[in-house]
C-alpha positions in Angstrom: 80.6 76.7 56.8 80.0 73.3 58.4 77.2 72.8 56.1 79.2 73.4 53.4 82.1 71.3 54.5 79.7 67.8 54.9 78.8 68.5 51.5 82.3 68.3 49.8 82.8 65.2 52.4 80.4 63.4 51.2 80.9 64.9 47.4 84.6 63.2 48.3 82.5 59.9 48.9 79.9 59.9 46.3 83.6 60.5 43.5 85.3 57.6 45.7 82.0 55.4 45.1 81.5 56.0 41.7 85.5 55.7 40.8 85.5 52.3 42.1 82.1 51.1 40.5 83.6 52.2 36.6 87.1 50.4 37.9 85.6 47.6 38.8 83.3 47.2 35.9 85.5 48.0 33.6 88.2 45.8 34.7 85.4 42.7 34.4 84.3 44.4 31.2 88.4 43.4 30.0 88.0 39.9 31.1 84.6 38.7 30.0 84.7 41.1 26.9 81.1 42.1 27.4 80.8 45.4 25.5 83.1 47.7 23.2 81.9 50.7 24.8 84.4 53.0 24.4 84.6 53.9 28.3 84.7 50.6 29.6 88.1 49.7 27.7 91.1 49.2 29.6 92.4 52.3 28.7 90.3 54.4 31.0 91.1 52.3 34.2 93.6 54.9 34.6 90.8 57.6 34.6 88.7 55.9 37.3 91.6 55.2 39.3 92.2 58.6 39.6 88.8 59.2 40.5 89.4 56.7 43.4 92.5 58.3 44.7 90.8 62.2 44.3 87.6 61.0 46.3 89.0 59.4 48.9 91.7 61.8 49.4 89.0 64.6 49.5 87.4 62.5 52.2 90.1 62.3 54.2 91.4 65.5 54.5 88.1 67.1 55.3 87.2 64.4 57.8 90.5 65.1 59.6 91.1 68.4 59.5 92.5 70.1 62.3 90.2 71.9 64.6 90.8 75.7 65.6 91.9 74.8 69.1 93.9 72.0 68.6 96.1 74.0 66.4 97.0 76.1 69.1 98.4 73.4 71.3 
């Protein structure tokens, strides 16, 4: 089980990582204009922003999970 849990941390990390990369390169893709790849318009931003939000939301709540005996208390 714990093994299992560190991997959907880190799974949480890896979408958080990669969300932020595509926002951030496509936001400088809609500045500098560098490519018309479909996926690097503007209108995906909203995509990797959700990416962002998922990842480090999935992060969070399995980093902080409540324990067995502190629920008790």
């Amino acid at each position: 089980m714990e093994l299992f849990l560190k991997l959907i941390r880190y799974a949480g990390l890896l979408i958080f990582a990669v969300g932020v990369l595509l926002s951030t390169v496509t936001l400088i893709n809609f500045i500098f204009g560098l490519t018309d790849a479909l996926w690097f318009q503007i209108y995906f931003i909203r995509l990797y922003l959700f990416l962002v939000v998922s990842g480090i939301l999935l992060y969070i709540l399995i980093t902080f999970r409540r324990k067995d005996n502190e629920k008790k208390e």
